[in-house]
C-alpha positions as CSV (number, residue, x, y, z in Angstrom):
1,X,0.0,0.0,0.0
2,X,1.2,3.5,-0.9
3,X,0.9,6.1,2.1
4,X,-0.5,9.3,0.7
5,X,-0.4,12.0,2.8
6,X,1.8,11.1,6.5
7,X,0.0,12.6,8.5
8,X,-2.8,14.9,7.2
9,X,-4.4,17.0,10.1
10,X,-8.2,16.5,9.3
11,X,-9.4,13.8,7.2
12,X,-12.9,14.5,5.7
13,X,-14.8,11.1,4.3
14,X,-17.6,13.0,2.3
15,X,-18.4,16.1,0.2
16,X,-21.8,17.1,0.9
17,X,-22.4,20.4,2.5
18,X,-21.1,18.5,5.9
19,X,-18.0,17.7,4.5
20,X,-18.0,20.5,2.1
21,X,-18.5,23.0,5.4
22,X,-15.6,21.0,7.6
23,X,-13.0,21.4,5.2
24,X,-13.8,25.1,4.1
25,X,-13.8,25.6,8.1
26,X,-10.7,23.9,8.5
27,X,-8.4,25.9,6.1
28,X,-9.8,29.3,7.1
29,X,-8.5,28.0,10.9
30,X,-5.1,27.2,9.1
31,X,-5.5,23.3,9.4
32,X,-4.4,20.5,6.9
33,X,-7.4,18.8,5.1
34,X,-7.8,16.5,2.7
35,X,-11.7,15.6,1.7
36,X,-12.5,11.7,0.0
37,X,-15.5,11.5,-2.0
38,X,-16.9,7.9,-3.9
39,X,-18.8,10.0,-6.1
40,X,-16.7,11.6,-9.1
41,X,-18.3,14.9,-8.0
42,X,-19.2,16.7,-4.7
43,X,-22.4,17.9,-3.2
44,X,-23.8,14.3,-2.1
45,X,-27.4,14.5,-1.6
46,X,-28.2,17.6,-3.5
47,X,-27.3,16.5,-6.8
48,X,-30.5,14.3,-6.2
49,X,-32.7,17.5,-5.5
50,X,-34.3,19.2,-8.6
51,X,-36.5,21.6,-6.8
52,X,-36.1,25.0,-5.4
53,X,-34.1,25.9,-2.5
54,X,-35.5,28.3,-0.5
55,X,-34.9,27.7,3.2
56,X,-31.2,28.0,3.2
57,X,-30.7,31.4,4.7
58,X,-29.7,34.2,2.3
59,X,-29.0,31.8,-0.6
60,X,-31.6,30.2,-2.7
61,X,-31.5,27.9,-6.1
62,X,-33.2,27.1,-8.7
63,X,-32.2,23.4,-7.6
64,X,-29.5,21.5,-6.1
65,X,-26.9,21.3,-8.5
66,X,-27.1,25.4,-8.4
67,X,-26.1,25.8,-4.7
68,X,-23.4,22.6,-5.2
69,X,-22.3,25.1,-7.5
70,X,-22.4,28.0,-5.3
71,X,-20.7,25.8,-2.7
72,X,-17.8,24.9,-5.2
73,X,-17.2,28.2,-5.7
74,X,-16.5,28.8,-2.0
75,X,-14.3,26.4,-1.9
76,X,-11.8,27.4,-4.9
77,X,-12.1,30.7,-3.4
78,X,-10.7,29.0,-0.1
79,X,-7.8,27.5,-1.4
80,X,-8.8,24.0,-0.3
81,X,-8.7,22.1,-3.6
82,X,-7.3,18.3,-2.0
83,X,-10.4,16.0,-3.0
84,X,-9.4,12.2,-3.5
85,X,-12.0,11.0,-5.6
86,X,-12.2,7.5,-4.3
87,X,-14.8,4.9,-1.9
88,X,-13.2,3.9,1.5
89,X,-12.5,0.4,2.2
90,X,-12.0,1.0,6.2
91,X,-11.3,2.9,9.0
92,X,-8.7,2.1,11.3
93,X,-8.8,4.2,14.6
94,X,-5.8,2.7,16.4
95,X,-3.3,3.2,13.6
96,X,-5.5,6.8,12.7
97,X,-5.9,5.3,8.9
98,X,-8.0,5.5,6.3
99,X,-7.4,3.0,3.8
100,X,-9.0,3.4,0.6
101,X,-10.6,1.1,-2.2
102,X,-7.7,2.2,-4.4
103,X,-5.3,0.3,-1.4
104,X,-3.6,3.7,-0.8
105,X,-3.7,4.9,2.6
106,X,-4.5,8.4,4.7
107,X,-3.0,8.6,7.7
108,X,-4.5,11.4,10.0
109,X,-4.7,13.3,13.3
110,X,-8.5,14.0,13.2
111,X,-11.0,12.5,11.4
112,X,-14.7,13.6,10.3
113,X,-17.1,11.6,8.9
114,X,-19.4,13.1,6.7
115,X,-21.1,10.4,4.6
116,X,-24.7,11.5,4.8
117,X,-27.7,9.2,4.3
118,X,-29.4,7.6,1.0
119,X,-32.9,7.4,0.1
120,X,-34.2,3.6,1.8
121,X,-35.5,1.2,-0.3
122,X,-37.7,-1.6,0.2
123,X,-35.8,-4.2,-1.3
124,X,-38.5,-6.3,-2.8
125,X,-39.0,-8.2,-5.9
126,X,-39.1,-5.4,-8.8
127,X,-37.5,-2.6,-7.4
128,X,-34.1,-2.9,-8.7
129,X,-35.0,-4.6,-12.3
130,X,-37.4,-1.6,-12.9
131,X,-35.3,1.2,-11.9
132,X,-35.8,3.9,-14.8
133,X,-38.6,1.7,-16.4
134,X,-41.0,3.1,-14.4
135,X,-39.7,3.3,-10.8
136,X,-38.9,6.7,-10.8
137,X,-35.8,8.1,-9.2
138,X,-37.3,11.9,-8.8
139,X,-40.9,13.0,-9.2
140,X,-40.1,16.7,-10.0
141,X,-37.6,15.9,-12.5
142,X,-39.3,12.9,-14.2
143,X,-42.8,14.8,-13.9
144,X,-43.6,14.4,-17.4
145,X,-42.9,11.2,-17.7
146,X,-45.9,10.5,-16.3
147,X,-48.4,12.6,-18.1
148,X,-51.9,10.8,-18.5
149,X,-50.4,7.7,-16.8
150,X,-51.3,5.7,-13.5
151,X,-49.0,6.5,-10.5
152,X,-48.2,4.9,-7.1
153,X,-46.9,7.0,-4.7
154,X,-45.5,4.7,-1.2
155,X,-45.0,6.4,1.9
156,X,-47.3,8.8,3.9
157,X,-44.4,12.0,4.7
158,X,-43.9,14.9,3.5
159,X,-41.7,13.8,0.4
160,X,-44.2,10.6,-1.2
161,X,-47.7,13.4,-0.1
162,X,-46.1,16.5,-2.1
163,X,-44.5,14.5,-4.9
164,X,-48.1,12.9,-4.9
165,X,-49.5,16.4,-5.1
166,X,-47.4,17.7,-7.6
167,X,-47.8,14.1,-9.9
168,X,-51.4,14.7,-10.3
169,X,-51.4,17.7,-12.2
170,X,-50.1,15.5,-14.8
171,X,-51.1,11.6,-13.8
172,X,-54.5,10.3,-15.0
173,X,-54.9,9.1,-11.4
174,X,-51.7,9.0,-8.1
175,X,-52.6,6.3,-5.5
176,X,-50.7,6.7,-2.4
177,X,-49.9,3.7,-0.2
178,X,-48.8,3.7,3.3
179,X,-48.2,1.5,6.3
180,X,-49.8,3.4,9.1
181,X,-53.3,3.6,9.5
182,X,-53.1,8.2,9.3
183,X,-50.2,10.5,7.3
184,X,-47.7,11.6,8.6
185,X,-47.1,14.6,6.1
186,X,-47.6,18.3,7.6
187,X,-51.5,19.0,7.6
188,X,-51.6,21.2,4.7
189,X,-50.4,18.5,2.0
190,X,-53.0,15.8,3.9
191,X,-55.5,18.2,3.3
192,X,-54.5,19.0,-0.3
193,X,-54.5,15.1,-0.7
194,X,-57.3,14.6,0.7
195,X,-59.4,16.8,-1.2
196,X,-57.8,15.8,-4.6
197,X,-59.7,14.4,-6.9
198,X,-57.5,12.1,-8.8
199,X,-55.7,11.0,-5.5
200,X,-56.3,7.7,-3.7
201,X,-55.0,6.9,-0.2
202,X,-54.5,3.4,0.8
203,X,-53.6,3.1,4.5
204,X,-52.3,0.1,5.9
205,X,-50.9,-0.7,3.1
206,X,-47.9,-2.3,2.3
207,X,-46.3,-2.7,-1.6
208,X,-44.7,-6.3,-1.8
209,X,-44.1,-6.2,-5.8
210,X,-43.5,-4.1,-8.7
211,X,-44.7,-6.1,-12.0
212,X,-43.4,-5.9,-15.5
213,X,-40.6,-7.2,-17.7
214,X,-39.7,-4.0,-20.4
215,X,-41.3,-1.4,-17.8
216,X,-44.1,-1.5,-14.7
217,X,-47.4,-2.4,-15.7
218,X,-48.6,-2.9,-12.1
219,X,-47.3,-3.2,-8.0
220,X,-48.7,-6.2,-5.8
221,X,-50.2,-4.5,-2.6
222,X,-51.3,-6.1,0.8
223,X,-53.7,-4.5,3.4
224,X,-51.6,-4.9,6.8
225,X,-54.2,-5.1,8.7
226,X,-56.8,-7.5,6.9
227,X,-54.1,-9.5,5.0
228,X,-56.0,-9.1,2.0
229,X,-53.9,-8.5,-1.3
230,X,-54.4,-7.9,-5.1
231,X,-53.0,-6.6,-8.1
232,X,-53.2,-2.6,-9.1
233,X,-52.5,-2.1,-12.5
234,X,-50.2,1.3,-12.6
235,X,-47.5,2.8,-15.1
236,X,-45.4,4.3,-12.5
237,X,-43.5,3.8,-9.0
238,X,-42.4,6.5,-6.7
239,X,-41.3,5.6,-3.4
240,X,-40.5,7.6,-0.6
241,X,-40.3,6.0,2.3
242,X,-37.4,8.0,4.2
243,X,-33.8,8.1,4.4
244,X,-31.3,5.6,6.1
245,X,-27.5,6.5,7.0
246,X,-24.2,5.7,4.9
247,X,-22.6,4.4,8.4
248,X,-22.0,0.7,7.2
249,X,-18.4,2.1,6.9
250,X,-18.0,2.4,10.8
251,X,-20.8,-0.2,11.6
252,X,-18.7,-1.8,14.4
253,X,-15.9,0.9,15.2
254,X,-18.2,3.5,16.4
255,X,-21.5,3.7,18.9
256,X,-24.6,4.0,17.1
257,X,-28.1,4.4,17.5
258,X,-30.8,1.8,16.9
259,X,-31.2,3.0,13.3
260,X,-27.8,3.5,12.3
261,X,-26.9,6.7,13.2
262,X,-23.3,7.8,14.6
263,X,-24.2,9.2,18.0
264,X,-22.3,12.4,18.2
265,X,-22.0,14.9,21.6
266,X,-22.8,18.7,21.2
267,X,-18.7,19.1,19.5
268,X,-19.5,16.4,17.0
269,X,-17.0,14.2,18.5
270,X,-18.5,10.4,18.7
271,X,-17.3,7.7,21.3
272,X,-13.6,7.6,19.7
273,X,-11.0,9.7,20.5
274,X,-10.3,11.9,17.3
275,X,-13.3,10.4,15.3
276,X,-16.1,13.3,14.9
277,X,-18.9,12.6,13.1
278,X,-21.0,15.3,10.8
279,X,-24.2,16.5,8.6
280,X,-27.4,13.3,7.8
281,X,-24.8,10.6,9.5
282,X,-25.1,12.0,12.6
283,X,-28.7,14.1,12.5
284,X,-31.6,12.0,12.3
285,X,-33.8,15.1,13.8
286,X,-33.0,17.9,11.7
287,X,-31.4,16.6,8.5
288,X,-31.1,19.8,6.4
289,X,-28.3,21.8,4.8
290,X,-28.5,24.4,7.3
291,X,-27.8,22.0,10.5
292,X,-25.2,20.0,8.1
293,X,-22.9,23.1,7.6
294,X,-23.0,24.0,11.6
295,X,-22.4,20.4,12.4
296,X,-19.2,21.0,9.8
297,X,-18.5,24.1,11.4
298,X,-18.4,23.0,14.8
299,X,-16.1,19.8,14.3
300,X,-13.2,22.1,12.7
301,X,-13.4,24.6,15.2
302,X,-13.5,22.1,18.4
303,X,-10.3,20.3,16.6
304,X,-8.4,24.0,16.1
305,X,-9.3,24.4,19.7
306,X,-7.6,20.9,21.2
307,X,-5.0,21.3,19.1
């Protein structure tokens, strides 16, 4: 294995605005950082958003890969331009190593794990083989893919009820399918829901199946509570069921919670001595761009201050 950098200050495993945050953070304080990114480019989650930005004070986009560009910006302006473009294989706290997939190593002082969280899927029968053949990855981008067609929608927050919403303008009909017996979407889009015309709820209900060969043609559903299930002939699948954390990395080297979630104090710092942890990872209350860049924030300055 080829040691890369012996030793780098900060090591940052992610470039979403956690990550993106940390390392800006950490040059402006006058510390070492490298960032390591999987993806070929950075701004993790927000390449997947294709809707207006609005709630990120004093900056607003068109979408997401507007304010990644905003956010690169900022970083070329701060000089830090070290970004390893590769996956991590593992994390070794004793040694303070990172190796990566490529089998070179990063040797560091403090290390921040910024990894964020994917979309969760419900691994059934369907889901994968269909992927772009009617499983839609985004219902604001792929809107018009679905003009006059038949749409299920699957989950009952805020994402499935206002992509629901804004599918029906176009859909011939958007049935919504979800495992509790009530939504749990903000009032105004159950209302909106509600009292739409073309939109069906289906509580207690559970998809088991998409259906089709070349493209969906229909989902096998289950009642949760009855047991009852049958066939819906639809076009379309949207599901939006939450998000689940990208900590498999660390799965058994750091404390976390009972859904996956690296457990961080009030500095960011997890159980392990060095090991901070920022941004989705490490925020299953308020997962937004606003608390990811504070989390990012707050790491670098509590490692300048203990150094």
């Amino acid at each position: 294995m080829t040691l890369l950098i012996e030793p780098t200050e900060v090591v940052i495993i992610g470039c979403g605005p956690a990550g993106l945050s940390a390392g800006i953070w950490c040059k402006d304080l006058g510390m070492d950082a490298v960032l390591v990114e999987r993806a070929p480019e950075i701004g993790g989650q927000l390449l997947s958003v294709y809707s207006p930005i609005l709630n990120y004070l004093g900056v607003s986009s068109r979408d997401g890969r507007e304010m990644v560009s905003r956010f690169r910006h900022t970083l070329e302006s701060s000089g830090l331009d070290r970004i390893i473009h590769s996956g991590v294989d593992r994390i070794d706290t004793l040694s303070k190593v990172v190796v990566l997939e490529t089998g070179d190593e990063l040797k560091w002082k403090a290390l921040i794990i910024a990894t964020g969280v994917r979309r969760r899927r419900l691994q059934i029968p369907g889901e994968d083989w269909l992927q772009g053949k009617g499983v839609l990855p985004s219902g604001v981008r792929d809107k018009e893919l679905v003009r006059d067609k038949r749409v299920l929608v699957v989950g009952g927050g805020d994402a499935a009820i206002e992509n629901a919403i804004l599918l029906s303008e176009v859909a011939k009909s958007v049935t919504v399918a979800y495992r509790r017996p009530a939504l749990t979407a903000r009032q105004e889009f159950c209302d909106r829901a509600a009292d739409h015309a073309t939109i069906t709820l289906l509580p207690e209900t559970k998809l088991t199946r998409v259906l089709g060969e070349s493209s969906v043609t229909g989902v096998e559903l289950v009642n949760r509570s009855t047991g009852h299930k049958w066939i819906e002939e639809v076009d379309a699948v949207l599901i939006r069921v939450g998000f689940e954390p990208n900590s498999e990395l660390v799965r058994d080297v750091i404390d976390l919670d009972d859904l996956g979630y690296i457990r961080v104090n009030e500095s960011c710092k997890t159980n392990i001595a060095d090991v901070y942890a920022v941004g989705d990872v490490a925020n299953p209350i308020a997962p937004t761009i606003s608390s990811a860049s504070g989390m990012g924030a707050t790491a670098a300055k509590t490692i300048f201050s203990g150094r």
